[in-house]
C-alpha positions as CSV (number, residue, x, y, z in Angstrom):
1,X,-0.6,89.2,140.1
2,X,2.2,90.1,143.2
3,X,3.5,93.1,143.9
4,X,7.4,92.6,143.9
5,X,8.6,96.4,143.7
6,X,7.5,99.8,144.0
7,X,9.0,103.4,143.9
8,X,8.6,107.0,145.4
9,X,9.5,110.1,144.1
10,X,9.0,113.7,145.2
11,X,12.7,115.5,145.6
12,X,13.2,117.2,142.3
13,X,17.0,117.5,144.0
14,X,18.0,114.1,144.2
15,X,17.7,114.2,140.5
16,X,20.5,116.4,140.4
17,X,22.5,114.1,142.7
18,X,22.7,111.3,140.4
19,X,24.6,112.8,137.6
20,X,24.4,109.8,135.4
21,X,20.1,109.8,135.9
22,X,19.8,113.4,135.5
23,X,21.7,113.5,132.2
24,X,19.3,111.1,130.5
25,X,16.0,113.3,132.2
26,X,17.3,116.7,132.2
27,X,15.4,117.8,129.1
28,X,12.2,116.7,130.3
29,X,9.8,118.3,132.5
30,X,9.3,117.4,136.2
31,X,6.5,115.0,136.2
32,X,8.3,112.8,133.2
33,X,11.9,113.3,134.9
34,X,10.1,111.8,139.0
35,X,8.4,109.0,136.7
36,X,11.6,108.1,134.8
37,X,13.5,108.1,137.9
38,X,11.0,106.0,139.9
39,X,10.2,103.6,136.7
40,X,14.1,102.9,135.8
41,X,14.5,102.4,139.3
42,X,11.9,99.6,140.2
43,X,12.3,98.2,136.5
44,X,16.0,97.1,137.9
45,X,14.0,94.5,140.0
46,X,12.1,92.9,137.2
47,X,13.3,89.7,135.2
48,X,13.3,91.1,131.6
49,X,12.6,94.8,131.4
50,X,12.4,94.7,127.5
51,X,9.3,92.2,127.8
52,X,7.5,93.7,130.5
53,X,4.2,95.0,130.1
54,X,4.7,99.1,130.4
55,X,1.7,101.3,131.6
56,X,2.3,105.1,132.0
57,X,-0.6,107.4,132.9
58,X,-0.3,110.8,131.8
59,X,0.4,114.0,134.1
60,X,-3.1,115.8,134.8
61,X,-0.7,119.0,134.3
62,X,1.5,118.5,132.0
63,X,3.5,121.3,131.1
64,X,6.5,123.4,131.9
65,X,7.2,125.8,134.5
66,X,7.8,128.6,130.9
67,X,4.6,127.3,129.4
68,X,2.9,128.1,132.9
69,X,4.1,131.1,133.0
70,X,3.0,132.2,129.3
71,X,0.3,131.3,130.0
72,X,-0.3,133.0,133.6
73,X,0.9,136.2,131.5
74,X,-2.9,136.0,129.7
75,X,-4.3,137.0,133.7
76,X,-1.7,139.5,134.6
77,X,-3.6,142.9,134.2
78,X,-0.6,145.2,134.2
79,X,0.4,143.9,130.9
80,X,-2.6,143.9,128.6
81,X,-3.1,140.4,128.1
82,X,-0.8,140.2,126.2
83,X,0.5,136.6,126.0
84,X,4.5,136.0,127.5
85,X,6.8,134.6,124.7
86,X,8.0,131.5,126.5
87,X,11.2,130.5,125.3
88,X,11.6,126.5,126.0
89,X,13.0,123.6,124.5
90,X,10.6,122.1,121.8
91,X,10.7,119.1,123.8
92,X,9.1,120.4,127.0
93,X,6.4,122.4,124.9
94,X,5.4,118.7,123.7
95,X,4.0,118.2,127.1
96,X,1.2,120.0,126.7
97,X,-0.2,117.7,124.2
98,X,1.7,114.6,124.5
99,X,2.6,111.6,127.8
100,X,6.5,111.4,126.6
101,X,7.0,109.3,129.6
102,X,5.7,106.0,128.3
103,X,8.0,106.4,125.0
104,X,11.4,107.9,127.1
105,X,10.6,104.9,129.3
106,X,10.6,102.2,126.9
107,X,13.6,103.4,124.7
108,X,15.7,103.7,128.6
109,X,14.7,99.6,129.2
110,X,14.7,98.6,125.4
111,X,10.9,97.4,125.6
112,X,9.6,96.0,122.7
113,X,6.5,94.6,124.4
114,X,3.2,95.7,125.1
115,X,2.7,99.6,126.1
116,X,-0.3,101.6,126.9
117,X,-0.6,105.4,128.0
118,X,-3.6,106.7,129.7
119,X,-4.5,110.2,130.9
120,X,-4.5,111.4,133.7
121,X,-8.2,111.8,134.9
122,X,-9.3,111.0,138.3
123,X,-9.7,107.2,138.9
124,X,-7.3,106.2,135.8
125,X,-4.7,104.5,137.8
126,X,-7.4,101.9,138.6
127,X,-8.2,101.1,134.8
128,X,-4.1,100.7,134.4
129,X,-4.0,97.8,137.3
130,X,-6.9,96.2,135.9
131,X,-5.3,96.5,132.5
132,X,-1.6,95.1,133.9
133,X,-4.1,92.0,135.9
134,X,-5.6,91.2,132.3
135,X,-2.0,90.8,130.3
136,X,-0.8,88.8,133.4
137,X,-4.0,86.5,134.2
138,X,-3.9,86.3,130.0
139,X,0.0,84.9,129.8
140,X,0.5,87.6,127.2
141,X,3.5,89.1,129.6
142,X,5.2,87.9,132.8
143,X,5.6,91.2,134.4
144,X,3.9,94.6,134.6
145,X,5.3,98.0,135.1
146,X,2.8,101.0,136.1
147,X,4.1,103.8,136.2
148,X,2.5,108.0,136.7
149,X,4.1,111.1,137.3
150,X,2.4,114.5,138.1
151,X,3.3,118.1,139.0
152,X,1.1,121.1,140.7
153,X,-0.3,123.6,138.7
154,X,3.0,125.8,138.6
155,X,5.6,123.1,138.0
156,X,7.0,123.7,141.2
157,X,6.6,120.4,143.1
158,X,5.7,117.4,142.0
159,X,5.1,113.3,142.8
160,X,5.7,110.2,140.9
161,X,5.1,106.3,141.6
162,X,6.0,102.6,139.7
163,X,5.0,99.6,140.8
164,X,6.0,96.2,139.7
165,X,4.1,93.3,139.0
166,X,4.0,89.8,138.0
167,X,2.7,86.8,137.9
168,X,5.7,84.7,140.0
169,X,4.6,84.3,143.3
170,X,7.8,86.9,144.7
171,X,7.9,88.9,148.4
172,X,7.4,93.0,148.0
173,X,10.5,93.5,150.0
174,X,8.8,96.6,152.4
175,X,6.2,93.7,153.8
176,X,9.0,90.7,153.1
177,X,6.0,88.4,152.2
178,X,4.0,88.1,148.9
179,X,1.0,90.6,148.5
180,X,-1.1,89.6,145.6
181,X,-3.2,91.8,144.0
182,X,-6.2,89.0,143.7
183,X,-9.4,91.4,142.4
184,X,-10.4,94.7,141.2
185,X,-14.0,95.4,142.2
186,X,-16.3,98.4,141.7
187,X,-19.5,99.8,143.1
188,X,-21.4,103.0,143.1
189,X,-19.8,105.8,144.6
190,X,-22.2,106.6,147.6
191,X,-21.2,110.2,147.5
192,X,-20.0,112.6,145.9
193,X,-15.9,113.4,144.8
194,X,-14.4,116.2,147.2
195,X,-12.3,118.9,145.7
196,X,-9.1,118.4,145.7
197,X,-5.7,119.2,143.9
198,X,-6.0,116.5,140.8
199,X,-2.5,114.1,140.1
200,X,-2.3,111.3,138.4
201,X,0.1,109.6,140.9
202,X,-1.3,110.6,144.5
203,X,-3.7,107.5,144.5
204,X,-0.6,105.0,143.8
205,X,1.0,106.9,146.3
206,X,-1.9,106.4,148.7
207,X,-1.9,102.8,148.3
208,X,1.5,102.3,148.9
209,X,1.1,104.3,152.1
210,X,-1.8,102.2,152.9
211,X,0.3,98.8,151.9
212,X,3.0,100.0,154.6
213,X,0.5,99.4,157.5
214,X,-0.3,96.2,156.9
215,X,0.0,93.6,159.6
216,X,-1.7,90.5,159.2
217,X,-1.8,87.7,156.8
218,X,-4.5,86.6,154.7
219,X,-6.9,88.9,153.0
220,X,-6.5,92.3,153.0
221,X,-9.5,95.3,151.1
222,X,-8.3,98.5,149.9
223,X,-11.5,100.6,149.7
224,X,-10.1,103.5,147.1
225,X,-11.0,107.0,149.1
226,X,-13.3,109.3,147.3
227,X,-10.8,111.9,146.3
228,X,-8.9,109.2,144.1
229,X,-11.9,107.7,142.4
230,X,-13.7,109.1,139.1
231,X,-16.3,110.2,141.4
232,X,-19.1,108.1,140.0
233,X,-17.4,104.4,141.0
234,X,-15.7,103.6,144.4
235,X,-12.8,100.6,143.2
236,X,-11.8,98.6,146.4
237,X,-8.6,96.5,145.9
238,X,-8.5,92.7,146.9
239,X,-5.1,91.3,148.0
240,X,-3.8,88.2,149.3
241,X,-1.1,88.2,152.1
242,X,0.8,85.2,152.3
């Protein structure tokens, strides 16, 4: 499958700038309002957004910045554990329990075709490209649309990413030549996952980043780092530069 689109978000304020996008994500929470954003904006790119295959991988924390808080309450000693009464929007309480970004996302592009969510656990966003490879290589849909948005532990910043696929041999208009995603391959990890702040999006985002430094034509290995792996596999990405 190519690569014919991709989005980054991380500025909470240039939600607010587009009053028209912020009045149809306002009521979520950050991670669902980036992946929104990012997903409505490379889904303007594809063919037929209400056929498209749509993948959404679930924040690793996934509520609000109130529900944070009630919950941060429970380790404040000066008040007895007592827990804070948050007082939110029953939508953003769903977030705790529930990836509202795959469902807001296909009501926005009228999808009626295939949709799977995922979690959020390390190494996920691997199982969802292998997933969008197997609809496309299948003929069941066209196009794929990934998409994962995530927050930091107190809601205060957050990152999401979309990326486009499908099976017509298009350019991805940052290299202006075709990149096709040829093979998903996995191997023992040979050591052992660092610590770091879990996200659901920051390995999308790292092979994007890694996609923007690529020169030359004809094959092209993305060896997943450590950090964005499940810890126990190492997935390196085969692509085809044309």
């Amino acid at each position: 499958m190519y690569l014919i689109g991709s989005s980054r978000w991380d500025d909470p304020a240039e939600l607010r700038r587009r009053p028209e996008l912020w009045r149809r994500v306002r009521r979520f929470n950050l991670p669902v309002q980036l992946a929104l954003a990012a997903g409505e904006e490379v889904a303007a790119s594809a063919q037929d957004p209400a056929r498209l295959a749509l993948l959404s991988l679930a924040p690793v924390h996934s509520g609000s910045p109130e529900l944070f808080a009630a919950i941060r309450s429970l380790d404040t000693s000066g008040n007895g554990g007592r827990l804070h009464t948050p007082h939110v929007n029953p939508v953003l309480t769903l977030h705790a329990v529930d990836n509202l970004a795959l469902s807001a996302l296909a009501i926005t592009l009228g999808n009626q075709a295939y949709g799977l969510g995922l979690g959020g656990g390390a190494g996920q966003a691997w199982v969802a490209l292998e997933v969008a490879c197997e609809r496309l290589a299948e003929g069941r849909e066209a196009e794929a649309l990934v998409v994962a948005g995530d927050q930091d532990a107190r809601g205060e910043s957050g990152l999401a990413v979309a990326l486009l696929f499908s099976r017509r041999e298009l350019p991805y208009p940052p290299l202006g030549r075709p990149a096709r995603l040829a093979a998903i391959r996995r191997s023992p990890a040979a050591e052992a996952q660092p610590e770091v702040e879990p996200s659901s999006a920051a390995g999308l985002a790292g092979l994007l980043a890694a996609l923007a430094g690529v020169s030359p034509t004809g094959q092209w290995v993305y060896q997943v780092p450590s950090e964005h792996s499940d810890g126990w596999e190492r997935p390196e990405l085969a692509w085809e530069m044309t």
